[in-house]
C-alpha positions as CSV (number, residue, x, y, z in Angstrom):
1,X,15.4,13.9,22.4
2,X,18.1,12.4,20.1
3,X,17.8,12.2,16.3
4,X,16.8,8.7,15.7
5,X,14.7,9.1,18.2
6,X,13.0,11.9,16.7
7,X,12.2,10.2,13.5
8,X,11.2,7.2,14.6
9,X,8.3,9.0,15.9
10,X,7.4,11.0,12.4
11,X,7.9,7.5,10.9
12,X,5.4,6.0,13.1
13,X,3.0,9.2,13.3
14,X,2.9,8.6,8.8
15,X,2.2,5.3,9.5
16,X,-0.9,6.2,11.9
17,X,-1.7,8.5,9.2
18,X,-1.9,5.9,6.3
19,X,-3.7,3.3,8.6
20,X,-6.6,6.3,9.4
21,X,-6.6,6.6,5.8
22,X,-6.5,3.1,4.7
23,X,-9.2,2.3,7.2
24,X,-11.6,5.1,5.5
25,X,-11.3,3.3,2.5
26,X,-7.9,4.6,0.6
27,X,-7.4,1.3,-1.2
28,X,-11.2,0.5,-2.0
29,X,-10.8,3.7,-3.9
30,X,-8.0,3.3,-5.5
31,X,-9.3,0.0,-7.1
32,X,-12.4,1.6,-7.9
33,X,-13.9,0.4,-11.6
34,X,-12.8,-3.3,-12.2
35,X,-10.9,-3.7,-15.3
36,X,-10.5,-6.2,-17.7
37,X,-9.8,-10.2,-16.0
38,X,-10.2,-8.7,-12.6
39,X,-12.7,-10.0,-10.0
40,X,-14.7,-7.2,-8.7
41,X,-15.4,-9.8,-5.6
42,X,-11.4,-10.2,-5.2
43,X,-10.9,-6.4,-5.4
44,X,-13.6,-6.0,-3.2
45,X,-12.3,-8.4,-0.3
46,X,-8.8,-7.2,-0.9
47,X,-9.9,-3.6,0.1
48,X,-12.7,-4.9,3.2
49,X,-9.6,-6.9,4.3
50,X,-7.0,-3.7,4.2
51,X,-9.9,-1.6,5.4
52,X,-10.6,-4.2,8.3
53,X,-6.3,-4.8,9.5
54,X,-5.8,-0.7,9.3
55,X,-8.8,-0.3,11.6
56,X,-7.3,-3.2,14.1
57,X,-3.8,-0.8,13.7
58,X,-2.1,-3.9,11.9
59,X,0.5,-3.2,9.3
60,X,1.7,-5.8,6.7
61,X,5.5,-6.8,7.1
62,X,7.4,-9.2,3.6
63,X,10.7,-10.6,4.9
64,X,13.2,-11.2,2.9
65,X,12.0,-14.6,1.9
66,X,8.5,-13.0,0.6
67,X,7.0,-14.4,3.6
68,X,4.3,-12.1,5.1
69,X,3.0,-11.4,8.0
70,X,1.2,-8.6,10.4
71,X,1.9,-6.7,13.0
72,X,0.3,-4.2,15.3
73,X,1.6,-0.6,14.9
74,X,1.9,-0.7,18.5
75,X,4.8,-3.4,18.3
76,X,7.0,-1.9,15.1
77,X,10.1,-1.6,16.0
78,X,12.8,0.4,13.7
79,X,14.3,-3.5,12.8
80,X,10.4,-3.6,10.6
81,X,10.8,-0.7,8.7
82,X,13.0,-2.7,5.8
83,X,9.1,-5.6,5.8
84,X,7.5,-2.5,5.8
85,X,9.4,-0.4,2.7
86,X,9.0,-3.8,1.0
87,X,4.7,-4.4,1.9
88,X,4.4,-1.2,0.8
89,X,6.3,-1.7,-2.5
90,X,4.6,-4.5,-3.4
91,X,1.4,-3.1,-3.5
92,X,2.3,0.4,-5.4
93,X,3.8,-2.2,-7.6
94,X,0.6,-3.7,-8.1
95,X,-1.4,-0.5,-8.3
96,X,1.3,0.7,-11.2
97,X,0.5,-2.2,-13.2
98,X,-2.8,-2.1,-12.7
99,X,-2.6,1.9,-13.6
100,X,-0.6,0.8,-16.6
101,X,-2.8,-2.0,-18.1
102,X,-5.9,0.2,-18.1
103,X,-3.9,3.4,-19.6
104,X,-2.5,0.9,-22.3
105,X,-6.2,-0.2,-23.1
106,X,-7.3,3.2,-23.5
107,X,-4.5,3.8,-25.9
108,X,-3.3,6.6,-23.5
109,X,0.3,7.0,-22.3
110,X,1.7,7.8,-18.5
111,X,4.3,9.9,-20.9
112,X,4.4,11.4,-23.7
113,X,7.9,11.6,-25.9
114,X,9.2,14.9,-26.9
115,X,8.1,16.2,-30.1
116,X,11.4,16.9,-32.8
């Protein structure tokens, strides 16, 4: 077996991984305790609905023009992985600034300078 063929099949075996994970409930967790102007109904639906697409082995693609779409694990092909990098961007982008809000309300920091 050749070397892109190789690690295709790690990158699909970590994206089996996440979707067993995400269909236990990784993202419900992660948005656990509603903050400040959230919805806990929208932050519950938006984890039921990854919870429900990682159990039907469907993985959320962006195209370049933001546009989004699924598609079953079954049918990724190595042309996806770029939607892929940038789904998966988008929401540890979200999950940052939603890290970031409720550290800045809490008046801690994610770093702290270096003492002189």
């Amino acid at each position: 077996m050749d070397g892109n063929k190789q690690a295709w099949l790690r990158y699909l075996a970590a994206e089996r991984e996440a979707l067993m994970l995400r269909a236990n409930g990784l993202l419900a967790h992660a948005l656990s305790g509603v903050q400040p102007g959230e919805s806990k109904e929208e932050l519950e639906l938006m984890a039921a609905e990854d919870e429900h697409f990682a159990r039907e082995g469907l993985l959320q693609l962006i195209g370049e023009d933001g546009s989004t779409s699924l598609k079953h694990i079954d049918d990724l092909t190595p042309d996806d992985v770029p939607a892929r990098r940038r789904a998966e961007m988008r929401l540890l982008g979200f999950l940052r600034e939603r890290n970031r809000g409720h550290l800045e309300r809490s008046g801690r920091r994610l770093f702290r300078p270096p003492r002189d």
